[in-house]
PALUMRO-717953 format. One record per residue (C-alpha): x, y, z; chain; residue in one letter. Coordinates in Angstrom, 3 decimals, always signed. Layout:
% residues N
> X_Y_Z_A_a
...
% end
This chain:
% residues 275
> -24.934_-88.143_-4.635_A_x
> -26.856_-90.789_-6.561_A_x
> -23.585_-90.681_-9.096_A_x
> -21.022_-91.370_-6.120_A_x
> -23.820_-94.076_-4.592_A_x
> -23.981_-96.119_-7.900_A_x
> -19.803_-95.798_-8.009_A_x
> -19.882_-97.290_-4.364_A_x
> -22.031_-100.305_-4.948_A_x
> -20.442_-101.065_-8.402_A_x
> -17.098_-100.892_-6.437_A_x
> -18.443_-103.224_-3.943_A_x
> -20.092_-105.483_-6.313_A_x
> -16.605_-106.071_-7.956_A_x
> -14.336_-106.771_-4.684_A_x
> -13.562_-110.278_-4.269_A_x
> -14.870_-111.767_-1.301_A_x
> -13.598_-116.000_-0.016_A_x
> -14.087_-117.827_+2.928_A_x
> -12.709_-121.394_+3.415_A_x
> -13.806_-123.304_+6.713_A_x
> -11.677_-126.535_+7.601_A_x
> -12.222_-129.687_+10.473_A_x
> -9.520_-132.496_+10.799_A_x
> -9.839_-135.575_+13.119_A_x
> -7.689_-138.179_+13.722_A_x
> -8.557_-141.511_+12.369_A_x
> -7.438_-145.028_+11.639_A_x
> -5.504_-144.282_+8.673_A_x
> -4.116_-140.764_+9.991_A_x
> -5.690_-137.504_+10.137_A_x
> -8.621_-136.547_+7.868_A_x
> -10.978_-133.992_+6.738_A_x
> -14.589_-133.900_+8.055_A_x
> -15.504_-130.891_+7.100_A_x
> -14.850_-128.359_+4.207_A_x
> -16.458_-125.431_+3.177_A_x
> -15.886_-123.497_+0.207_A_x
> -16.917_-119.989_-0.681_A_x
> -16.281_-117.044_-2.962_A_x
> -12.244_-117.160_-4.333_A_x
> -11.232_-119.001_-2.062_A_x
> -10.551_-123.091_-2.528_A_x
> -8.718_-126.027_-0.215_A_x
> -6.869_-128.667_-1.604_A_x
> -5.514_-131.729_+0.211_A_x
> -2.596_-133.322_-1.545_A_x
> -2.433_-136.383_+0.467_A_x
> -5.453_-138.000_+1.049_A_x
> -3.955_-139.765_+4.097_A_x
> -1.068_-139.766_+6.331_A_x
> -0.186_-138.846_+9.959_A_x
> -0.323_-135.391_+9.067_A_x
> -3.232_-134.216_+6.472_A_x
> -1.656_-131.760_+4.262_A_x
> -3.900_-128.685_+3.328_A_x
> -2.901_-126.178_+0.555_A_x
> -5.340_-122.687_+0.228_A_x
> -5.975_-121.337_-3.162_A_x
> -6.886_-117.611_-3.921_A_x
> -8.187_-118.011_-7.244_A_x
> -8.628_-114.650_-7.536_A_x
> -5.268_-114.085_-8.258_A_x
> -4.353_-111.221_-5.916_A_x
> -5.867_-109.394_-3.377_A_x
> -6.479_-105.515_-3.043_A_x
> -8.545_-102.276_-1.457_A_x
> -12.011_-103.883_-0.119_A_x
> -11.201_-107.671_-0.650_A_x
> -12.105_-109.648_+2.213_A_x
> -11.258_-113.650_+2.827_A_x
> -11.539_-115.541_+5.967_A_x
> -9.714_-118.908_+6.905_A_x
> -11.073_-120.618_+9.496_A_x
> -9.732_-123.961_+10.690_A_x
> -10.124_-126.810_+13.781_A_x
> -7.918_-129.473_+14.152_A_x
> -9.415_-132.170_+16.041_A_x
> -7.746_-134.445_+18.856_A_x
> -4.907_-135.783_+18.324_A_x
> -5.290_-134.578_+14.798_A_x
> -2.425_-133.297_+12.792_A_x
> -2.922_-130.708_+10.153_A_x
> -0.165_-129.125_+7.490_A_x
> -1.147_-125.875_+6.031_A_x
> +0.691_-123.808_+3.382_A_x
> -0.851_-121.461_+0.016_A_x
> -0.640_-122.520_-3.877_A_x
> +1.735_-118.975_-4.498_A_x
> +2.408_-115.866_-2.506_A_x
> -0.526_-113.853_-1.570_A_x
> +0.418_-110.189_-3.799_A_x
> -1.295_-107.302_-2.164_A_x
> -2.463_-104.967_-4.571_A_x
> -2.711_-100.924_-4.905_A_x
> -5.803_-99.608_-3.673_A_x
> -7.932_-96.423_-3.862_A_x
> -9.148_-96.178_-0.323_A_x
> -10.452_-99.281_+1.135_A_x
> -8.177_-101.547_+3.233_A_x
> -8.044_-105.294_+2.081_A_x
> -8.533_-107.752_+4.804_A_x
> -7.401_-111.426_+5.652_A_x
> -9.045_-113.091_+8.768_A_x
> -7.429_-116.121_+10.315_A_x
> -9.018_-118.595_+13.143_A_x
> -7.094_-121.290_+14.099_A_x
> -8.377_-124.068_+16.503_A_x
> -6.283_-126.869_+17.733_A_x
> -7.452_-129.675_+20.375_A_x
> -5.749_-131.508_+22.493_A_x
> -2.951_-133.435_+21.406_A_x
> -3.594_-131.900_+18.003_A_x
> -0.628_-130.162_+15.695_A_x
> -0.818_-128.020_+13.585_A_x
> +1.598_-125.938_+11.289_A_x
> +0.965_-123.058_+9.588_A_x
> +2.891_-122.215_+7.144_A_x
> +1.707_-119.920_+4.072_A_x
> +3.726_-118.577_+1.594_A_x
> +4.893_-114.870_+1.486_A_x
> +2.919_-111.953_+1.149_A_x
> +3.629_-109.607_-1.634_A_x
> +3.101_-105.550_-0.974_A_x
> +2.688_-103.496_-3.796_A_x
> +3.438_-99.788_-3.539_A_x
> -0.131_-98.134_-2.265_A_x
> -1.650_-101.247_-1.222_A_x
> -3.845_-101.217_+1.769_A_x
> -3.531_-104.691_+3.609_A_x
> -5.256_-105.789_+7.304_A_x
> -4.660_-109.279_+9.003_A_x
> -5.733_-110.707_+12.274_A_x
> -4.518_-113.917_+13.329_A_x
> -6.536_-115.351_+16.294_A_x
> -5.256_-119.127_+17.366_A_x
> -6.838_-121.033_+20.368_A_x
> -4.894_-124.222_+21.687_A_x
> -5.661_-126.825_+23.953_A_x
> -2.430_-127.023_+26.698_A_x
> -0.734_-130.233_+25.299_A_x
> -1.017_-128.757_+21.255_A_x
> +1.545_-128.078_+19.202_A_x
> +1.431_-125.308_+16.948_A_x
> +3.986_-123.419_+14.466_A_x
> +2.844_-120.370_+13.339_A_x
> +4.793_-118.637_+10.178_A_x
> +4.044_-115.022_+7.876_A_x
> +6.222_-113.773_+5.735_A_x
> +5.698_-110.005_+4.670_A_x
> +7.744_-108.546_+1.730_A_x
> +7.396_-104.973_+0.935_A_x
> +7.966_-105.046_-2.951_A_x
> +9.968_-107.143_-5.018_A_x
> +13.783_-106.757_-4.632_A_x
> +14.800_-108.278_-7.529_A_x
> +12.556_-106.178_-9.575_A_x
> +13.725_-102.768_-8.153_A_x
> +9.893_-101.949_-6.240_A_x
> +10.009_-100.198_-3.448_A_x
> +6.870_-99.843_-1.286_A_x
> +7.190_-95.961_-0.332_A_x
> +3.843_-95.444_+1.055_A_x
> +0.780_-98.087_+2.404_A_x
> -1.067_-98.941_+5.223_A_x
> -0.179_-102.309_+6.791_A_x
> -1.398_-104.032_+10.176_A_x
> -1.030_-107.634_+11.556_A_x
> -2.556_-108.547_+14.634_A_x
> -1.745_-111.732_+16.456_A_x
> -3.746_-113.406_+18.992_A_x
> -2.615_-116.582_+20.598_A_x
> -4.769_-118.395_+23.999_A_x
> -4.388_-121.691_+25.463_A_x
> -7.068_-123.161_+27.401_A_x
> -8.731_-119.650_+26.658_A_x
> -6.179_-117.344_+28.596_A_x
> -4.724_-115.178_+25.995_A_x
> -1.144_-115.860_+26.262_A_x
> +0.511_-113.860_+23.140_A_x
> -0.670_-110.678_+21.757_A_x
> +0.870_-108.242_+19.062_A_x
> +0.148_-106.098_+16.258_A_x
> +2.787_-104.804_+13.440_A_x
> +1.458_-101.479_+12.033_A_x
> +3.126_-99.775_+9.441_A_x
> +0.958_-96.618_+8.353_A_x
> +2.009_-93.902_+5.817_A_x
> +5.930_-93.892_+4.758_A_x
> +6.535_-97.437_+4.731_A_x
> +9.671_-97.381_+3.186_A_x
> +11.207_-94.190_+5.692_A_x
> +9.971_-96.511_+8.496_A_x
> +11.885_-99.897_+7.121_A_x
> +15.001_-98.350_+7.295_A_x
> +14.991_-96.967_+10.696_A_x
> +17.746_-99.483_+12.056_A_x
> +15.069_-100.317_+15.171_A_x
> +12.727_-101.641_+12.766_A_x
> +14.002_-102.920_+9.383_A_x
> +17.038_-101.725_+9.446_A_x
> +17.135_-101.018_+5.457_A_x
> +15.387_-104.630_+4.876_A_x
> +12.221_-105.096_+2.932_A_x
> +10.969_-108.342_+4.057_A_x
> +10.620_-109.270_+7.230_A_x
> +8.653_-112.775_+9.145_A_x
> +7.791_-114.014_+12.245_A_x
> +7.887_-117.822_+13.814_A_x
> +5.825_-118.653_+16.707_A_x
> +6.300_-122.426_+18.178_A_x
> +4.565_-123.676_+20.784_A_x
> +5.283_-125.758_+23.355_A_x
> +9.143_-123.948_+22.545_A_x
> +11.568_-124.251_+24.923_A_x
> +15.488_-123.572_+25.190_A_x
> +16.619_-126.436_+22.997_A_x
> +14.634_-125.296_+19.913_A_x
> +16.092_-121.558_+20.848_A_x
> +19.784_-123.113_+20.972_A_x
> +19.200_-125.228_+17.416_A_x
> +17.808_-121.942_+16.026_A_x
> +20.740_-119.988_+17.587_A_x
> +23.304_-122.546_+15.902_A_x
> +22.941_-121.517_+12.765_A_x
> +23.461_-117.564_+13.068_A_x
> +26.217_-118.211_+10.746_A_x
> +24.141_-119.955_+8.307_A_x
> +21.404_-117.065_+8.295_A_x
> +21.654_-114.456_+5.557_A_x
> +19.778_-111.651_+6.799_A_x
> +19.424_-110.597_+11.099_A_x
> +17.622_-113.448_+12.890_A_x
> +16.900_-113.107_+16.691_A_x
> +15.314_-116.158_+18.683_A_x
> +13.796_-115.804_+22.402_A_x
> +11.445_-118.207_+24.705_A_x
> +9.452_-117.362_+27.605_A_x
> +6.253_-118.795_+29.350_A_x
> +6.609_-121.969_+27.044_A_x
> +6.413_-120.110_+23.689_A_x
> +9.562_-119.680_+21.086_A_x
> +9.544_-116.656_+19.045_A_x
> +11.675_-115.896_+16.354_A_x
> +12.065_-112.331_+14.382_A_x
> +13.784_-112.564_+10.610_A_x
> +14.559_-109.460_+8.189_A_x
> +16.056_-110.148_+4.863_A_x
> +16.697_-107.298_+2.170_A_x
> +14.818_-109.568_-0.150_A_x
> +12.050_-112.343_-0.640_A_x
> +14.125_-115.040_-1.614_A_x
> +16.772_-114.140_+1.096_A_x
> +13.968_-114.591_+4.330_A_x
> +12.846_-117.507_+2.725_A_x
> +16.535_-119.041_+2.813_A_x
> +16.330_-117.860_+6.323_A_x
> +13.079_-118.978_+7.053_A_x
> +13.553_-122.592_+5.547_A_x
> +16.124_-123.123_+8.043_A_x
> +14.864_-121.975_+11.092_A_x
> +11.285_-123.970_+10.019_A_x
> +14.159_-126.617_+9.980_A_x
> +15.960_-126.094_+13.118_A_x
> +12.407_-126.218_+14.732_A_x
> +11.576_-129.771_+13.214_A_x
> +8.918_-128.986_+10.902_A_x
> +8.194_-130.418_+7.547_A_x
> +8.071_-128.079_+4.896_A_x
> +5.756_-127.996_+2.472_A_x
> +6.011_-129.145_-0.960_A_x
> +5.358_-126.502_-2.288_A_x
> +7.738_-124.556_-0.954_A_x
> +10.579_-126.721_-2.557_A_x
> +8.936_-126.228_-6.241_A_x
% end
């Protein structure tokens, strides 16, 4: 017992552990940063010091993520702020012995604020272990675009994630009322369940775009370029929100598809993203 104790808290003692914690107002010269806190692997850089939208970019420097990691993002965007998120590199999710690795994800917007977020892709490894919750409270006349993009091993490299756990819970109020609520749970044979044609349909990477306020003209510009799209993409609205499903049989196929619907929606992409 004292053998499997001392394992346990060496174990802990070795998982990586971040929390960044980010406040944008609206000022004279464009949006700004007013508060930034830094902890653990996790860093924020801001490009642009100044401009009508601040431009944020989060950095893992711990390279990777796996079983018993935990990092936290937590971000307000002030009134009439606007605020551009996005990640230095895809987020890889590694093989774990047991423990689930977890990303937490506040997002605050006030009114009159924007914000987009718009991370790079995730990366599942074969055996990995990954948890997300994505909670998001908007004032009624925000703006928000909300992107993830999951990719269950690398295509080009022949990986095939065959087993894992995987769960990503979205949460979405405005003015409090909770308005948009899902979670995508893949437990066990993730690779059997991928190629059921009513999930994945043989695809390995698959992302989801939430805009808000989204109404039938962004659905229409989105549904324009079905013949443009490599992989399936399906658009909907309803109650003021614009949802739109992709699945690719690759990571740099969804991203095609993702940088155009991102397009078709009017949002900037980031920089980094173009690299």
């Amino acid at each position: 017992m004292a053998n499997a104790a001392l394992r346990n808290e060496v174990f802990a003692g070795n998982r990586a552990v971040g929390r960044v914690a980010l406040a944008v107002a609206a000022g004279t010269r464009g949006s700004r940063r007013t508060h930034v806190h830094e902890s653990g692997s996790l860093r924020a850089r801001f490009p642009n010091a100044y401009g009508p939208a601040l431009d944020a970019v989060i950095v893992n420097v711990a390279g990777g993520t796996t079983g018993g990691d935990r990092l936290e993002v937590d971000i307000k965007v002030g009134p009439a702020a606007k605020l551009n998120v996005t990640t230095a590199a895809a987020e890889k999710i590694y093989r774990s012995l047991g423990p689930d690795a977890e990303i937490g994800v506040k997002l605050e917007v006030g009114p009159g604020g924007a914000l987009a977020w718009l991370p790079q892709e995730t990366i599942l490894f074969d055996h990995s272990r990954f948890r997300r919750a994505i909670d998001v409270d908007l004032a009624r006349d925000a703006s928000l675009i909300l992107a993830e993009a999951n990719v269950f091993g690398r295509f080009a490299m022949g990986e095939t994630v065959t087993s894992g756990f995987f769960s990503d819970r979205w949460r979405v109020r405005i003015d409090g009322a909770l308005v948009f609520a899902e979670t995508m749970r893949l437990d066990g044979g993730i690779a059997e369940r991928l190629a059921a044609s009513a999930v994945a349909g043989g695809g390995n990477a698959v992302a989801s775009v939430l805009k808000f306020p989204g109404d039938e003209p962004a659905v229409a510009a989105v549904r324009a370029m079905q013949q443009d799209f490599t992989g399936e993409v399906g658009v909907s609205c309803w109650n003021g929100i614009a949802l739109v499903r992709l699945v690719a049989a690759g990571g740099a196929a969804l991203r095609r598809d993702l940088v155009r619907v991102l397009t078709a929606f009017g949002s900037s992409l980031p920089r980094l993203w173009l690299n």
